[in-house]
N, C-alpha and C positions, 0 to 999 in steps of 0.2 A: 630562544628555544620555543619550536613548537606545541602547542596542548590538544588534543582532539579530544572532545567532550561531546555528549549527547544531550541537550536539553536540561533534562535532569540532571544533570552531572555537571553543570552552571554551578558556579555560588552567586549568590545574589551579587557580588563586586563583580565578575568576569561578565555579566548578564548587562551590567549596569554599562562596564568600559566600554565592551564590543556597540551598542544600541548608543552610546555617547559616540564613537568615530564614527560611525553611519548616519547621525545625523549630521555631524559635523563635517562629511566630507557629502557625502548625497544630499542632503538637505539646504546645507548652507553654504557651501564652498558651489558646489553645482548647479543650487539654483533648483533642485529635483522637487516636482511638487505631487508626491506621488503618495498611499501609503506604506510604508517603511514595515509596518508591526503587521504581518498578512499572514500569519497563525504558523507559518510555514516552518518559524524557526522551532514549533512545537515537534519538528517530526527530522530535523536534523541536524546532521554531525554536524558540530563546529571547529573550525580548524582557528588556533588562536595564537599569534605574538605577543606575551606577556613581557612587559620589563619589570626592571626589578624595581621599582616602585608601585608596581602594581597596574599602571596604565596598559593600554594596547593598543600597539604599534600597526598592527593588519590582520586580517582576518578573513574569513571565503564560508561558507555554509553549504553544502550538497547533501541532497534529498532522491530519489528515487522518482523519476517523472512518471505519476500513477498511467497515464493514458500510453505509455511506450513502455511495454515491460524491456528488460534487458539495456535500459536510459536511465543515467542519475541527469539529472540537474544541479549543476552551480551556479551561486547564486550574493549577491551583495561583497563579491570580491571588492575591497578597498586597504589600502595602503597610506599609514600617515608620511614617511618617505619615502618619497619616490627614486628610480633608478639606486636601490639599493639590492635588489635581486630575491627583495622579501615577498615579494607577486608573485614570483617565480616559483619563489619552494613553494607557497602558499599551492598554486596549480598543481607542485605535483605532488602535493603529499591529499591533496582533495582526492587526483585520480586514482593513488594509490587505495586510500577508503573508499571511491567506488566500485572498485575491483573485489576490492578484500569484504566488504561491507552487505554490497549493493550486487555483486554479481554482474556487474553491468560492462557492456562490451560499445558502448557509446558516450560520449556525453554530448550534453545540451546547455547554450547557456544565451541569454541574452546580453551586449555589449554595449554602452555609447561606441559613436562615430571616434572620439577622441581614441578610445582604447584598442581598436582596430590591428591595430601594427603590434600590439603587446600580443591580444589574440593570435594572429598571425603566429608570431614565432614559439607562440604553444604549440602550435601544431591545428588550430581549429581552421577552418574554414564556413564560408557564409553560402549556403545553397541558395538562398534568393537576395534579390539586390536589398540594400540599405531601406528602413522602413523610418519615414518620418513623421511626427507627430506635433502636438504643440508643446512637450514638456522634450523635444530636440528629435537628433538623427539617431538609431541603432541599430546594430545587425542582430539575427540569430544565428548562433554558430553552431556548430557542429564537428566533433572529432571522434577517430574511432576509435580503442584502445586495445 
């Protein structure tokens, strides 16, 4: 089941699980050497797979891109099983809250190369080619809503 929560509306367990899969799949699984804690999740929704032990299973955060009015941003989408279709609701209950939330008639997100084809059949596409760096390959995508 879903949770969509606001920052403040974390409990310190759900603050702790979501910042434990993210580093355990961005940081250590991926190799990403980036920082992770970029003030960002102070200013939004969280969209979360809670089990019933408490853990969590995938999660996505989307924000309101200040410099593009009428643009959310998504953002640290990750998933601890993969090809289970939980990315999927994940994307579309994000665009739903930037619709509902955010007023927003675009989104934005940035991708690794790996996750391209998942993007893809969201609906996003990549206005300029692949941007590569020394922490890998990614695109910025872009879909309208």
């Amino acid at each position: 089941m879903l949770k969509i929560k606001t920052f403040k509306e974390l409990t310190t367990k759900e603050l702790y699980e979501i910042l434990k899969l993210r580093a355990e799949v961005f940081i250590v699984e991926q190799k990403g050497c980036y920082q992770d804690l970029d003030d960002i999740d102070y200013r939004s929704t969280h969209i979360f797979c809670e089990n019933e032990d408490g853990t969590i299973s995938g999660c996505i955060r989307v924000f309101p891109k200040d410099d593009e009015p009428g643009t959310a941003q998504l953002g640290r989408l990750v998933t601890k099983a993969r090809k289970t279709g939980l990315g999927t609701q994940l994307m579309e209950c994000a665009t739903r809250i930037a619709k509902e939330r955010y007023h927003a008639t675009e989104l934005y997100l940035t991708g690794r190369e790996s996750a391209y084809g998942f993007y893809q059949k969201c609906g996003f596409y990549a206005p300029v080619p692949k941007i590569t760096t020394e922490h890998g390959s990614y695109y910025i995508l872009r879909r309208s809503i």
